[in-house]
C-alpha angles and dihedrals in degrees: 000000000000090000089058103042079053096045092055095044086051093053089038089053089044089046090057089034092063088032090063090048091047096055097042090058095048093057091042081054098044094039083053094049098046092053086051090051107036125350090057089059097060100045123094113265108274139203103234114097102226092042092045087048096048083053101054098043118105101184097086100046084059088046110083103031097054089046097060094088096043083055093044089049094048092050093043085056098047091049082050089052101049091050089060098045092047107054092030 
């Protein structure tokens, strides 16, 4: 009975362990994504090359609008799919 108390405490402390990871590269991804798309366009040009270059791309600005439907059709889909999985 002890094995398995600690067991459980040992995975719950590893699930919070990777969900923490998980959610501090998302933000670092998301914060990442947000200074490409928008943030670098509003700063002064700068000298730097990458930053120059962030500033000057013009693909992820485009990216996520036009990715919205696209987004909108797969997860109408998916609710569709699981309908029809569900009362099959």
């Amino acid at each position: 009975m002890n094995t398995s108390i600690t067991s459980q405490f040992v995975a719950s402390k590893d699930r919070v362990f990777w969900g923490w990871i998980f959610l501090i590269f998302g933000s670092i991804f998301f914060l990442g994504f947000l200074y490409a798309a928008v943030i670098s366009k509003l700063l002064p040009p700068s000298g730097n090359v990458i930053i120059s270059a962030i500033q000057k791309d013009r693909y992820y600005c485009f990216l996520v609008p036009l990715t919205i439907p696209i987004l909108i059709v797969a997860v109408y889909f998916h609710w569709l799919s699981m309908k029809l999985f569900k009362h099959a």
